[in-house]
Every structure is written in C-alpha cells, then in structure tokens.
Backbone as numpy.savetxt, mean C-alpha at the origin, in Angstrom:
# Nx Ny Nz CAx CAy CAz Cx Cy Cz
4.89 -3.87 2.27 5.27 -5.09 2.95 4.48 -6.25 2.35
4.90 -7.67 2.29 4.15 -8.71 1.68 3.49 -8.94 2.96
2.48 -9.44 2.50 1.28 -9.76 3.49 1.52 -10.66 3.71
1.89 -11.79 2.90 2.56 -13.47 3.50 3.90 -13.70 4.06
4.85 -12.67 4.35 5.93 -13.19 4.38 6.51 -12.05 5.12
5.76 -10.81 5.90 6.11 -9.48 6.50 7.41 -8.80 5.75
7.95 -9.45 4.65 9.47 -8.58 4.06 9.05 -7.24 3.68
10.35 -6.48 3.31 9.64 -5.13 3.00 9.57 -4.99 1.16
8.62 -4.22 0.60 8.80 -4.42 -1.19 9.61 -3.37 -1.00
10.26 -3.60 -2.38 10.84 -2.25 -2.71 10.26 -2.31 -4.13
10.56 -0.89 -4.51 9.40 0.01 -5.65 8.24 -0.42 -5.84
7.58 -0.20 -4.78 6.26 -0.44 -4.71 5.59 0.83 -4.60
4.63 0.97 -5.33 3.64 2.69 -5.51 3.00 3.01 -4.79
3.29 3.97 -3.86 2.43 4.54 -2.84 1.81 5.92 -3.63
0.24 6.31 -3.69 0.22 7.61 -3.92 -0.85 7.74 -3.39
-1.22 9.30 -2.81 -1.78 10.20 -2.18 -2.36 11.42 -3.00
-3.33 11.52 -3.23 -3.55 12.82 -3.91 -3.09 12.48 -5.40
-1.96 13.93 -5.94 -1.13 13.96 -7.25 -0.05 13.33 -6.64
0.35 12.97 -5.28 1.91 13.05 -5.04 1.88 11.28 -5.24
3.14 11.19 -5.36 3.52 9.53 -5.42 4.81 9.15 -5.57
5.52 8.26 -4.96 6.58 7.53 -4.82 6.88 6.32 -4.75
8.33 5.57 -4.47 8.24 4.45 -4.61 8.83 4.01 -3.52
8.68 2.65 -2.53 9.55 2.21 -1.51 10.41 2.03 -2.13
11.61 2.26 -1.03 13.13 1.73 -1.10 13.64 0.26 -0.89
14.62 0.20 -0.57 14.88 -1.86 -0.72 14.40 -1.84 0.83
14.16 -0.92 1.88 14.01 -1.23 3.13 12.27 -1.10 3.09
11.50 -1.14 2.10 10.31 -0.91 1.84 9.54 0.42 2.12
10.39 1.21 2.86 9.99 3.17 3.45 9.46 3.43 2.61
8.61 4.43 2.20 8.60 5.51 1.66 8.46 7.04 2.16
8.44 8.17 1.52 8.09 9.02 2.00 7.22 10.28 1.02
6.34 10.71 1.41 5.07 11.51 0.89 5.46 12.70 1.71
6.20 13.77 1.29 6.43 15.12 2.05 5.24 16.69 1.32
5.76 17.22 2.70 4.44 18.45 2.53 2.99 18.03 2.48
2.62 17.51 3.37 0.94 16.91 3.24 0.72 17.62 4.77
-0.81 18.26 4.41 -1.70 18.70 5.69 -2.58 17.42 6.07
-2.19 16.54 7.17 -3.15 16.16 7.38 -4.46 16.12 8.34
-4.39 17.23 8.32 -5.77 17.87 9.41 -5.57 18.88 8.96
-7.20 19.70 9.53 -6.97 20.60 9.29 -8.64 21.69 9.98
-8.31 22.69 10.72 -9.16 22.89 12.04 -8.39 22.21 13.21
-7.96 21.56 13.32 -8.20 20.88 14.32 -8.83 18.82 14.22
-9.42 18.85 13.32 -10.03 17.90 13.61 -9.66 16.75 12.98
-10.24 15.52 12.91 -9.48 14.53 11.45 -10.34 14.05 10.66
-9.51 13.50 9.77 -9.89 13.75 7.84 -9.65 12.01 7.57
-10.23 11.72 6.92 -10.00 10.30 6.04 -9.20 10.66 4.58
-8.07 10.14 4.42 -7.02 9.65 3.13 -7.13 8.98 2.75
-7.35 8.41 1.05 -7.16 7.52 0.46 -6.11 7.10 -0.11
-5.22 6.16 0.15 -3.92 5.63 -0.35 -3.76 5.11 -1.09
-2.87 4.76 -2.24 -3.68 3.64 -3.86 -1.54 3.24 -3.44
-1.54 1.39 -3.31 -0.62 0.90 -2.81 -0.28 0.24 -3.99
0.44 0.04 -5.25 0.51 -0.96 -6.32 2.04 -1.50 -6.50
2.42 -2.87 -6.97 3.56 -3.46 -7.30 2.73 -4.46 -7.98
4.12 -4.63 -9.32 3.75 -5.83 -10.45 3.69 -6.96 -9.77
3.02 -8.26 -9.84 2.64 -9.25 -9.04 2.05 -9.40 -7.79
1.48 -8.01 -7.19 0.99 -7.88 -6.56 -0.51 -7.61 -6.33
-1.68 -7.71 -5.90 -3.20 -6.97 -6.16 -3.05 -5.57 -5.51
-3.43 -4.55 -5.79 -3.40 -3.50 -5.50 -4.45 -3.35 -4.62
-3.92 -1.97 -3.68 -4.40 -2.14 -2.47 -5.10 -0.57 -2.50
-6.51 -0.06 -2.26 -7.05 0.85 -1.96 -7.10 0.99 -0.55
-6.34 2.16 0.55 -6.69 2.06 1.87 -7.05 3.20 2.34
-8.29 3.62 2.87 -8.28 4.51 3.45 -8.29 4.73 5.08
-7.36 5.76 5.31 -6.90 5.92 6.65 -7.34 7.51 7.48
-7.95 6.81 8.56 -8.38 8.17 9.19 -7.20 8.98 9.78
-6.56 10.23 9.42 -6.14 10.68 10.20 -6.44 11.48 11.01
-5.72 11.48 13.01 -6.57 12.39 13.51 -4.85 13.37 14.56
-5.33 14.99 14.72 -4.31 15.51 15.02 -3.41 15.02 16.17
-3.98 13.66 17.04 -3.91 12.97 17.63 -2.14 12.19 16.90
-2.39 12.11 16.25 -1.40 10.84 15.92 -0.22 11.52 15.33
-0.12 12.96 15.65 1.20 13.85 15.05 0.94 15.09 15.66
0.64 14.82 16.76 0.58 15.79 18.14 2.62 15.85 18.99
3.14 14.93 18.60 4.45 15.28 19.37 5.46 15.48 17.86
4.86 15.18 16.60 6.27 14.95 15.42 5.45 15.04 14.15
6.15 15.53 13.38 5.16 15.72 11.53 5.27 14.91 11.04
5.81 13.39 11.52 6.13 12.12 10.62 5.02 10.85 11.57
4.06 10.45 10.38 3.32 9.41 10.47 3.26 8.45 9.59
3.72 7.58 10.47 4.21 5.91 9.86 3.35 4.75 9.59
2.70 4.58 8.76 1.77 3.80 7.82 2.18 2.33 7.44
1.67 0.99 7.78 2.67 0.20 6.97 0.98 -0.36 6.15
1.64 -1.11 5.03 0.48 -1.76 3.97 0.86 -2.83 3.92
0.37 -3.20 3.67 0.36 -5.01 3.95 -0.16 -5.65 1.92
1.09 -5.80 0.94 0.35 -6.24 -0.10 -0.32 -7.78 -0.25
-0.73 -8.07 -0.74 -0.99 -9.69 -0.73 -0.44 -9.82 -2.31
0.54 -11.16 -2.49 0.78 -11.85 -3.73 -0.09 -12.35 -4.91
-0.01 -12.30 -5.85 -1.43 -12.57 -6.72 -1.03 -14.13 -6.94
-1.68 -14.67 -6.90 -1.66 -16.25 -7.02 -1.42 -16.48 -8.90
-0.24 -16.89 -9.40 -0.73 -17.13 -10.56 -0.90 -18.79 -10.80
-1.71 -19.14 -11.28 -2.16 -20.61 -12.08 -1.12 -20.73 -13.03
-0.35 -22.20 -13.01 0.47 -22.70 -14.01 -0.55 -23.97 -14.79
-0.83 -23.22 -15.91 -1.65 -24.17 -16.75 -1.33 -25.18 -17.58
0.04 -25.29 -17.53 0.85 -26.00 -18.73 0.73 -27.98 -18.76
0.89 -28.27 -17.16 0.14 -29.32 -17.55 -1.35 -29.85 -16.94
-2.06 -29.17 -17.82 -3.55 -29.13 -16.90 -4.36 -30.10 -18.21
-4.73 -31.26 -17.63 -5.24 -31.68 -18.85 -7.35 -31.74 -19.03
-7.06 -31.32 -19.86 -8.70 -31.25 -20.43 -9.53 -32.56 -20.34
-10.53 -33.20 -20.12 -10.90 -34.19 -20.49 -12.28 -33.96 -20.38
-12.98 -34.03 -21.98 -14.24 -33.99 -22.12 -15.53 -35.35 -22.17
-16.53 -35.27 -21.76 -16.57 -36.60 -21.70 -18.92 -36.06 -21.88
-18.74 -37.39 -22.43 -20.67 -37.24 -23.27 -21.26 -37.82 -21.76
C-alpha cells in the first residue's frame, strides 16, 4: 500500500524466508505453507517489502497463536513510502568569492 495515498501497489515484493511473491492490482498477496508458531508460543518474522520507486521496507512482525486461533489466514498490510526524486534540471549553480 502507498503510505501517502493508502492505494494498493501492485507487483510489489513481499518475501519471507526463501518464499516470495508479488501483489496483485488489488495490492494482496499471498505467502502459503508458513508455520507461524510453533509450541504454542510466538515468534518474530522478518518481512523484506520492495517496489521500483519505492524505499524498501524491513518489518518485523510478532506473531502470536493468538492471531490465527479461529483461521490459517493472517492479514498484514505495509505501508510503502514514495522515494522523493529531485528534478535537477533547472537548478542553477552560483559560485561566489
């Protein structure tokens, strides 16, 4: 999702572990077959979130058996922020003694 503007990205890189995918035009993705607990108890994930023009996003998320106690699907949203680019073209120099 853009962080300035809540829309959803599409093909934007979500990965977990080895696994990785890309959002759809509705910005979803999905990461299947993942344990996330395990005992019983909860675990911290690291998420690596990337799209071109975007800053990439490292998030880590605690999961706890709490939050997929009624269903095996847990819904994550990321928030990217836009990279600001500088238009330098008319930027004028002026040096001075």
């Amino acid at each position: 999702m853009d962080k300035d503007t809540n829309k959803p990205l599409e093909g934007a890189s979500v990965k977990l572990f080895e696994k990785q995918c890309l959002t759809g035009i509705d910005g979803k993705y999905e990461i299947n077959n993942v344990v996330f607990y395990k005992n019983g108890k909860e675990n911290t994930y690291t998420f690596q979130i990337s799209k071109t023009g975007y800053k990439s996003l490292i998030e880590n998320v605690t999961i706890n058996p709490e939050m997929i106690k009624n269903s095996n699907t847990i819904a994550l949203v990321f928030k990217l922020e836009n990279e600001k680019f500088c238009n330098y073209s008319n930027l004028k120099v002026i040096f001075k003694k």
